[in-house]
C-alpha positions in Angstrom: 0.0 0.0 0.0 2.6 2.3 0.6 3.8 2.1 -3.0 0.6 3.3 -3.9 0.6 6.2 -1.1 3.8 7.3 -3.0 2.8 7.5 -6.7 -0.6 9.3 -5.7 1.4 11.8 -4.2 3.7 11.8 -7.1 1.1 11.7 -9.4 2.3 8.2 -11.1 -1.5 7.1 -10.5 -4.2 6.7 -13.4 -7.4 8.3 -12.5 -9.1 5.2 -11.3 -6.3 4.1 -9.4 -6.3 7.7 -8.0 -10.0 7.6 -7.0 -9.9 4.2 -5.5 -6.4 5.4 -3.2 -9.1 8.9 -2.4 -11.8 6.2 -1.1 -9.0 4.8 1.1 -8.2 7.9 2.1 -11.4 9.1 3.1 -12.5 5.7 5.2 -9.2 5.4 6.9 -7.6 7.7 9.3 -4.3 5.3 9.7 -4.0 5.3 6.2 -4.0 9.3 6.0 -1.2 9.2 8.7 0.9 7.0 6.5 0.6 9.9 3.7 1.5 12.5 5.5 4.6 10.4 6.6 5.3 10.0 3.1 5.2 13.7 2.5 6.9 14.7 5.2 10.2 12.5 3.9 9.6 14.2 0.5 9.3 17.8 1.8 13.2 17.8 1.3 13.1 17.2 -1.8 10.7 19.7 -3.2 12.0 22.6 -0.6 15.1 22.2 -2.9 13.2 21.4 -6.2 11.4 25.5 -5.4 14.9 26.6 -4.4 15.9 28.8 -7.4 18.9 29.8 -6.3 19.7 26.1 -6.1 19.0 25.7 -9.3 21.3 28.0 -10.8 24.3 26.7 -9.2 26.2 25.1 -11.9 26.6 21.6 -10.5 30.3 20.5 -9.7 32.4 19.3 -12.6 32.8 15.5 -12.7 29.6 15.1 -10.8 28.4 12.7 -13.7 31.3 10.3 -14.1 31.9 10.4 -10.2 28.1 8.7 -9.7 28.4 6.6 -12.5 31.7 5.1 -10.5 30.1 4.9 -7.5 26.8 3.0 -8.9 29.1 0.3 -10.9 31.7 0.2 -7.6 27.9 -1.7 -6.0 27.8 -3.6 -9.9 31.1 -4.9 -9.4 30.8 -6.4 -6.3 27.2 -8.4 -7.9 29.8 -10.5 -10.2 31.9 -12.9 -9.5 35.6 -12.3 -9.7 35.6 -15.3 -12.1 32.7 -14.5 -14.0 33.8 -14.4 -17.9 32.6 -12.5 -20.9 31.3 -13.8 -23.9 33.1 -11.3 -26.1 36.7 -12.5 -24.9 37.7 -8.7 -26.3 35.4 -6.9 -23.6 38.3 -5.6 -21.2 40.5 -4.7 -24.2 38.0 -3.0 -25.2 36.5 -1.0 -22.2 39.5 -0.6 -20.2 38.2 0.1 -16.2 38.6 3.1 -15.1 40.5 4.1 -11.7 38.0 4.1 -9.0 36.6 7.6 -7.9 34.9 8.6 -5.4 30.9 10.1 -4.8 32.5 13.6 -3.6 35.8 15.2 -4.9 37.0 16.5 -1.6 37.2 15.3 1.7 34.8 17.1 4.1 36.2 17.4 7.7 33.7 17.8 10.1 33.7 21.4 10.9 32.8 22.1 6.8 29.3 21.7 8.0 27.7 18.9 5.5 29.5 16.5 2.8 26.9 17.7 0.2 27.0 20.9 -1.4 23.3 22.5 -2.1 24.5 22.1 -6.1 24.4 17.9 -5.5 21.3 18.1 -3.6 19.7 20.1 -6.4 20.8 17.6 -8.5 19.8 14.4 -7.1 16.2 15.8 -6.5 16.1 16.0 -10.1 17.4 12.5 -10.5 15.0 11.7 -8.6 11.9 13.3 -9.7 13.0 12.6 -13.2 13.9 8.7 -12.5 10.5 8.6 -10.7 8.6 10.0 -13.6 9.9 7.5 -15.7 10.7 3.9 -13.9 7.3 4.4 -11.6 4.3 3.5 -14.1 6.7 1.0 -15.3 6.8 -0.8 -12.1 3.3 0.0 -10.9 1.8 -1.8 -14.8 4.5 -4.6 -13.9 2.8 -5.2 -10.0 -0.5 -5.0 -12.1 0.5 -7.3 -14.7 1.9 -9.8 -11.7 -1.4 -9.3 -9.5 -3.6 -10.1 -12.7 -2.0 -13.3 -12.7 -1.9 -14.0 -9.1 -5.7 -13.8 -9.6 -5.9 -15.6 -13.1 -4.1 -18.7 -11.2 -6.9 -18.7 -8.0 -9.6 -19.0 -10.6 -8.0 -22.0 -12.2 -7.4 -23.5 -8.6 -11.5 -22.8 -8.6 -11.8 -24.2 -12.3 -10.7 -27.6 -11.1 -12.3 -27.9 -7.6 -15.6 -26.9 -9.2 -15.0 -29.7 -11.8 -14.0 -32.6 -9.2 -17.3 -31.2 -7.1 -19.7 -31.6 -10.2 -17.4 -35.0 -11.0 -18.9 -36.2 -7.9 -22.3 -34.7 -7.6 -25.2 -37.1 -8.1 -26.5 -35.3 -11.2 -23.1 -33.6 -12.0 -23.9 -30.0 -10.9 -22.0 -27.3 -9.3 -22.6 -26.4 -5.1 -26.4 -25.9 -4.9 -27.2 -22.0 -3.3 -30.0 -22.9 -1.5 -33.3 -20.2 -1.6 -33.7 -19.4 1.4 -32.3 -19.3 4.9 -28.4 -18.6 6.2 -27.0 -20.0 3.6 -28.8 -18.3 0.9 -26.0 -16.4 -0.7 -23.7 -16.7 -3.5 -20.5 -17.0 -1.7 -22.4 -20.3 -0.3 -20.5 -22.0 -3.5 -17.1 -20.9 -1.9 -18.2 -22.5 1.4 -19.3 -25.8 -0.3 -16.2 -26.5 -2.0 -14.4 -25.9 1.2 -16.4 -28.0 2.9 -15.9 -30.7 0.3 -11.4 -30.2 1.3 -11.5 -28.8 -2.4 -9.7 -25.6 -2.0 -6.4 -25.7 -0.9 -6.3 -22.8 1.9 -8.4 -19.9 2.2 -5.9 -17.6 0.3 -7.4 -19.3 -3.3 -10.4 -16.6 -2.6 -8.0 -13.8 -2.3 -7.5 -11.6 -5.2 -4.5 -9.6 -4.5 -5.4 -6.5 -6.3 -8.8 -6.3 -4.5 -10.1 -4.5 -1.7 -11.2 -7.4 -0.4 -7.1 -8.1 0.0 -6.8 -5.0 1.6 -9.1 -5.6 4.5 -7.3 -9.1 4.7 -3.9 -7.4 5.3 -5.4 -4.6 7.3 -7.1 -6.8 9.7 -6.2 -8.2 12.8 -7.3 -12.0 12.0 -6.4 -14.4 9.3 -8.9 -14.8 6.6 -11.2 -18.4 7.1 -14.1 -19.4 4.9 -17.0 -19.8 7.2 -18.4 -23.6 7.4 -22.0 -24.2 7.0 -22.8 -25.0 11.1 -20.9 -21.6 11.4 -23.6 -19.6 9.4 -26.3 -21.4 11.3 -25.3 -20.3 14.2 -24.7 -16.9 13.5 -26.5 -14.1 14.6 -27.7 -11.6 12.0 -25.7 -9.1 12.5 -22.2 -11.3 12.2 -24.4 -13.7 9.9 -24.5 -10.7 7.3 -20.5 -10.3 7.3 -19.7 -13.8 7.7 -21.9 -14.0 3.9 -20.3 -11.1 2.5 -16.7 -12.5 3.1 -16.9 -15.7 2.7 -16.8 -15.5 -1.4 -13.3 -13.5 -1.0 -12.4 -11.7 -4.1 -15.2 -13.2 -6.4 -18.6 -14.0 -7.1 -20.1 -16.9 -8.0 -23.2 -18.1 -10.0 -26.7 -18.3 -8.6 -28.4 -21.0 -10.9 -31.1 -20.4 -12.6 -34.7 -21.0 -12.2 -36.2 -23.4 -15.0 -40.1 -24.7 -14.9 -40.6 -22.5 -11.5 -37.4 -25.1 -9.7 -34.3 -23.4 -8.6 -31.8 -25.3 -10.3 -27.9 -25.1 -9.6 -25.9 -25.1 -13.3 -24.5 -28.2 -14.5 -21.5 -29.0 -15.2 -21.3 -29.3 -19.2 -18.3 -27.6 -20.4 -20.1 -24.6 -21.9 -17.8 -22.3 -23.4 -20.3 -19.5 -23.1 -21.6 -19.5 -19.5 -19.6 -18.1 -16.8 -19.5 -19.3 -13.2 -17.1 -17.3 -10.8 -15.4 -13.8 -11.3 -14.0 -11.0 -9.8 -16.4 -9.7 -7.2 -19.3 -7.5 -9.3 -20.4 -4.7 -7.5 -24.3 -4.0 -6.4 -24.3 0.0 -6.4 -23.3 0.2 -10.4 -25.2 0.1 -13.5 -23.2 -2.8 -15.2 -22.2 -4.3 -11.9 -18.5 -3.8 -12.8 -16.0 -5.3 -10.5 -13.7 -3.2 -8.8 -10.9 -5.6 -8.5 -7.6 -4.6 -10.8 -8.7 -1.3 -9.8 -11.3 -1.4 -12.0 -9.3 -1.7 -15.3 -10.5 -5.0 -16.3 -12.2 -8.0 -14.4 -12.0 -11.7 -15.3 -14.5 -14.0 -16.1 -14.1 -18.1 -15.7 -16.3 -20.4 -18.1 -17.3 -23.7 -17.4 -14.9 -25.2 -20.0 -12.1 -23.7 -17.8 -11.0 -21.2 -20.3 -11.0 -17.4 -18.4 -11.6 -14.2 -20.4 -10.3 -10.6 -19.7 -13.1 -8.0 -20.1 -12.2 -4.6 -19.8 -16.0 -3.5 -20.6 -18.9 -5.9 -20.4 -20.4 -4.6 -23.6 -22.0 -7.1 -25.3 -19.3 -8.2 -28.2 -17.8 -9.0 -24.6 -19.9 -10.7 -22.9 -21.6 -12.7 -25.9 -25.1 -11.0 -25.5 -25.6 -12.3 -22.3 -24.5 -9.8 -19.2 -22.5 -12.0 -16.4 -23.8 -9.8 -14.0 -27.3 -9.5 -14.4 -30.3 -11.8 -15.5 -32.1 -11.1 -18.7 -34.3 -9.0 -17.0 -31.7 -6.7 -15.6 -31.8 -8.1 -12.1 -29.1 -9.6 -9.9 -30.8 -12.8 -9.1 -30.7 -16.6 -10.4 -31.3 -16.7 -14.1 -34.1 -17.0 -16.5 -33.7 -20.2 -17.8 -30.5 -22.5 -17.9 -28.4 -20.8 -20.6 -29.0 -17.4 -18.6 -25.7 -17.0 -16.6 -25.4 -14.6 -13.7 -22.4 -14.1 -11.3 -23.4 -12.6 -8.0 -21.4 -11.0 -5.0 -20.9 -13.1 -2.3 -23.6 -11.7 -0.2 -26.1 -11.3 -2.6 -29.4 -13.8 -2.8 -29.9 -16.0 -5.6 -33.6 -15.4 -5.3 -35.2 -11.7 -5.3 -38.1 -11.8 -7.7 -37.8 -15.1 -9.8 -40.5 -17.8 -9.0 -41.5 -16.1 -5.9 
């Protein structure tokens, strides 16, 4: 989190990375604490980035080639005295240069400092440039590496949904049942735990999620909730045991078919999704807010997962993930009428009631 703390104050962050870090911001008081932290180890940096006269100091001749000695002295000692080229000509070639050091005097204690407000000026605009430069970089690589963090849970959830239906009597996924406390999407996540299907609890953690950032932020490990625990809860902790228990996704709420709720079976449909990331209740589209809301992933029941950046419907095949063909978050309308639901959410509102 702190890496994101320092690119919104740097202004590295796209806008809906931005907005999501300003919704952190706002709900948590620690977290504004932690920014100003951050700030206050940058105010150095930018009292000499608005110090003009600092600026038109010419900086100290050599200053170039005595940092680029300095940075390869820490390159030298990475390789192994032994290590050999492949171009047998490469120290004939680039001869080494004598070693130099960062500074070009020595600075006896009573000078006052060892850097000279020139340098300083200098590396802040290393820095700032550097920063300008390297930070996306590294912030669309964690992306990159959190997308497929996520992309291998929901294979983990591919193949423990498979063996479940492998084993079901009429080869279906975990039933959600209509009614009562264990009438809620995320009731597939507690199934297949309940079946020793998912490895650990972590397989429902999407790290770029907010979901993951409770997780971190709280006190207690994440557990999946069993079945006798949802029984016995009252509704208050009943209600958040439900709304955690699916993690980072959302899973499918059957469909009704003849007036019967009906869990989907398991026939290796390339078309019909059955878990995501987490769709959200207070949008239009539903659009997950996982991956900061830049794309969201969609497992099939033939195992194959799709990135959607916008469920339009070239994307989702004419049939909305999110929503039933009436526009409602709630089991579907018929068997080939797929509909992922957050973990809390009801597979029954309006249908056959």
């Amino acid at each position: 989190m702190r890496e994101d703390l320092l690119g919104f104050l740097l202004g590295a962050l796209d806008a809906t990375e931005r907005q999501r870090i300003e919704r952190k911001l706002e709900a948590d008081p620690q977290l504004r604490e932690q920014l100003e932290e951050i700030r206050r180890k940058l105010d150095p940096l930018e009292s000499i980035r608005d110090d003009e006269d600092a600026w038109e100091n010419e900086p100290p001749l050599g200053l170039a080639d005595r940092t680029c000695d300095f940075v390869s002295g820490f390159q030298d000692e990475a390789i192994p005295r032994n290590a050999s080229f492949a171009n047998a000509g490469f120290e004939a070639n680039h001869p080494t240069r004598p070693a130099a050091s960062l500074s070009p005097t020595r600075i006896t204690p009573a000078a006052g400092r060892h850097w000279s407000w020139a340098e300083l000026a200098v590396c802040a605009a290393v820095f700032v440039v550097s920063t300008s430069l390297v930070f996306p970089a590294l912030m669309q690589s964690r992306f990159q590496t959190q997308l497929a963090a996520c992309q291998d849970n929901l294979r983990i959830l591919s193949q423990s949904i498979e063996t479940y239906a492998t084993h079901a009597p009429d080869g279906r996924l975990p039933y959600v049942p209509a009614e009562g406390p264990e009438a809620f999407a995320g009731f597939v996540a507690v199934s297949l735990n309940e079946a020793e299907l998912l490895p650990d609890a972590s397989t429902l953690i999407c790290p770029a999620s907010e979901f993951a950032d409770q997780v971190r932020e709280s006190a207690n490990p994440f557990r999946i909730p069993t079945a006798q625990d949802l029984r016995r809860a009252r509704e208050r902790q009943l209600t958040q045991l439900q709304r955690m228990a699916g993690g980072s996704f959302g899973y499918t709420v059957g469909y009704v078919k003849n007036g019967v709720h009906q869990a989907v079976r398991h026939d290796g449909r390339s078309y019909f999704p059955v878990v995501s990331d987490a769709p959200t209740l207070n949008t239009p589209d539903g659009r997950p807010l996982n991956h900061w809301g830049r794309v969201h992933q969609l497992l099939y029941l033939d195992g194959h997962i799709q990135r959607v950046a916008d469920c339009t419907a070239a994307d989702c095949a004419n049939d909305h993930p999110f929503r039933n063909n009436r526009g409602v978050v709630e089991a579907g309308l018929g068997e080939n009428d797929a509909v992922i639901a957050p973990s809390i959410s009801p597979p029954l509102i309006f249908v056959g009631r």
